[in-house]
Each structure stands twice: as structure tokens, then as C-alpha cells.
N, C-alpha and C positions, 0 to 999 in steps of 0.2 A: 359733355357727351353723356347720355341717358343709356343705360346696356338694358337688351329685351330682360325682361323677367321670363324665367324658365317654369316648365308648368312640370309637374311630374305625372307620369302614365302611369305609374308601376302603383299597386296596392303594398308589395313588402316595404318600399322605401319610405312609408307613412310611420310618424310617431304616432302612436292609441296612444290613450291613457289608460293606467294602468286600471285590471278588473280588482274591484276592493272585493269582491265576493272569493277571488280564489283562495286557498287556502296556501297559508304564509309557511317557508318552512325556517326555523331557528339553528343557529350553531353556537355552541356554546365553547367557547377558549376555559377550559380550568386545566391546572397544571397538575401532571400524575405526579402524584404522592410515593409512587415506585423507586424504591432503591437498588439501585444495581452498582456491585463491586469487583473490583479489580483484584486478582492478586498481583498484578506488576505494579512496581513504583516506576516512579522515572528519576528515581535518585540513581546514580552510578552506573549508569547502561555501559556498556561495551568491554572489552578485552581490559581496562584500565581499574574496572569499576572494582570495587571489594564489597562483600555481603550481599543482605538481601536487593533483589531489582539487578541484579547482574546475570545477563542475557548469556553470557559464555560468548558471545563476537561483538563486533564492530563493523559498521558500513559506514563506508565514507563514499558518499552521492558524488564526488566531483562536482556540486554545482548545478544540478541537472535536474532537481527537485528529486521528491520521493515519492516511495511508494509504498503503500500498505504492505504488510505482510501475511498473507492471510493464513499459514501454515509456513510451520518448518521443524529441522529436528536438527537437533544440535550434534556433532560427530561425535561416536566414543572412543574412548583410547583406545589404540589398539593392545589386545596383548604380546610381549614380547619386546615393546617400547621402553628404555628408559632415556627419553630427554624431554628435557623444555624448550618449547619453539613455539611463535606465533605464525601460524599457516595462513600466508595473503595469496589470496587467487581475485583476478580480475576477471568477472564475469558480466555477459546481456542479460538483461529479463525483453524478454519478447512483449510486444505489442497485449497477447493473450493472459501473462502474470507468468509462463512458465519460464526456466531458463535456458540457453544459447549456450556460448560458449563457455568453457573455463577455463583460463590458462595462469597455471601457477607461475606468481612475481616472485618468491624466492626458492630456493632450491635450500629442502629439509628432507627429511626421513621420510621416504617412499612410502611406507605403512602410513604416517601419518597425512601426507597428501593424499591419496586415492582415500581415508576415510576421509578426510573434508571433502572433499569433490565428489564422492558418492550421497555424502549426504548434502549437499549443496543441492545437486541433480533433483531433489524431491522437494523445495521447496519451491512456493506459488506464491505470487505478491500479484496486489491488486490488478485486472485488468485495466490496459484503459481505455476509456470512452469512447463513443463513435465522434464525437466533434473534433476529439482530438490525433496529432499528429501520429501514424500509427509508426513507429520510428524504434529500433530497438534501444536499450537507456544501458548503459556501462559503468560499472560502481566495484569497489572493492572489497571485499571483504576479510578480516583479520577474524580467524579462529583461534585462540593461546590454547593451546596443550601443556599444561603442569600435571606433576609427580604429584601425590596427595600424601 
């Protein structure tokens, strides 16, 4: 069985060949020579860590992947404290990077909870993208409070 040959009407649907006379434009791939440096290591991150590259906390994702952190500020002692405690509050980061709820997992020093959680409150992590699931994310975080 023979199928018709189809004719085409349209002028856009025509391959030209290409004009040698237009003028060509180039891109060039070289690699910047630009150095840009960190002062964070990724040696010893979190409440565990000792020295330089120790952040003062801990987040533990649950499993739920992560997220950038685009600011934050780490809590100060209060004065009028003396003990050592690690402050874990389980908190949301919203869909937008800001955060949701916070509810403190252990029961410590009232001064030293309301300073983690006031300064939790100002921190912003990555928003996320419009393709993705706009869903709030729950992660915990350990702030250690030591005597110096």
C-alpha cells in the first residue's frame, strides 16, 4: 500500500539554507582565573565539633533533605546563667526559607531556651523553588551552651 505524499502550504515550515553572508556570532568557554574563599571549613561542624569550622549548633534533617542557610545568628549566653546544656527545639522552615514553629524537645533553663528560640526566629534558609512541593520541612536543632 502507497501513502499520498503530503505537500506543505506554510512558508515557516520550509528548511532555507543557511545566509553565509550573515554575520556569525562566537562564544567563547575560558575558565575565570577568580578566586573566591571561605572562611568555614567543613571540618568539625556542629555542637560536637572542637576548634576552627565549629558553627556553635547542630541540624539533624530527619531524612528530608536540606536546606541552604542563608543567614543566621547564633544565640548568646544569657547573663545571670551558670550551666551547661544542649538547647534542642524542633522547628518548620516554611515553603518561603523563614521559620514556623518551635517547640522545645528538652526542658533546660528558661533564659537559655527563649535565647535559642528568639534567635532561631531570625533565621532564613533557602527558599524553595516553584517546581517544587511547597510543603513545610521539620528538623531539629541542638544549640550547646558552655561556661567559658
Amino acid at each position: 500500500m502507497e501513502l499520498p505524499k503530503a505537500k506543505n502550504t506554510s512558508e515557516e515550515n520550509i528548511i532555507k539554507p543557511a545566509d553565509k553572508m550573515k554575520e556569525k556570532t562566537t562564544t567563547s568557554k575560558t575558565e575565570s582565573k577568580e578566586k573566591t574563599e571561605d572562611n568555614v571549613t567543613t571540618e568539625g561542624q556542629g555542637n560536637l565539633a572542637q576548634g576552627e569550622g565549629s558553627f556553635g549548633f547542630d541540624i539533624e534533617w530527619g531524612g528530608k533533605g536540606t536546606r541552604k542557610i542563608y543567614s543566621y545568628r547564633i544565640p548568646s549566653y544569657p547573663e545571670g546563667v551558670q550551666k551547661e546544656v544542649d538547647i534542642r527545639l524542633r522547628f518548620t522552615i516554611l515553603p518561603d526559607g523563614t521559620i514556623g514553629t518551635i517547640i522545645p524537645q528538652t526542658k533546660a533553663d528558661t533564659k537559655l531556651e527563649n535565647a535559642a528560640i528568639n534567635s532561631l526566629r531570625q533565621w532564613r534558609f533557602e527558599p524553595l523553588s516553584q517546581n517544587q512541593k511547597q510543603a513545610e520541612q521539620t528538623a531539629i536543632i541542638v544549640f550547646p551552651y558552655r561556661l567559658q
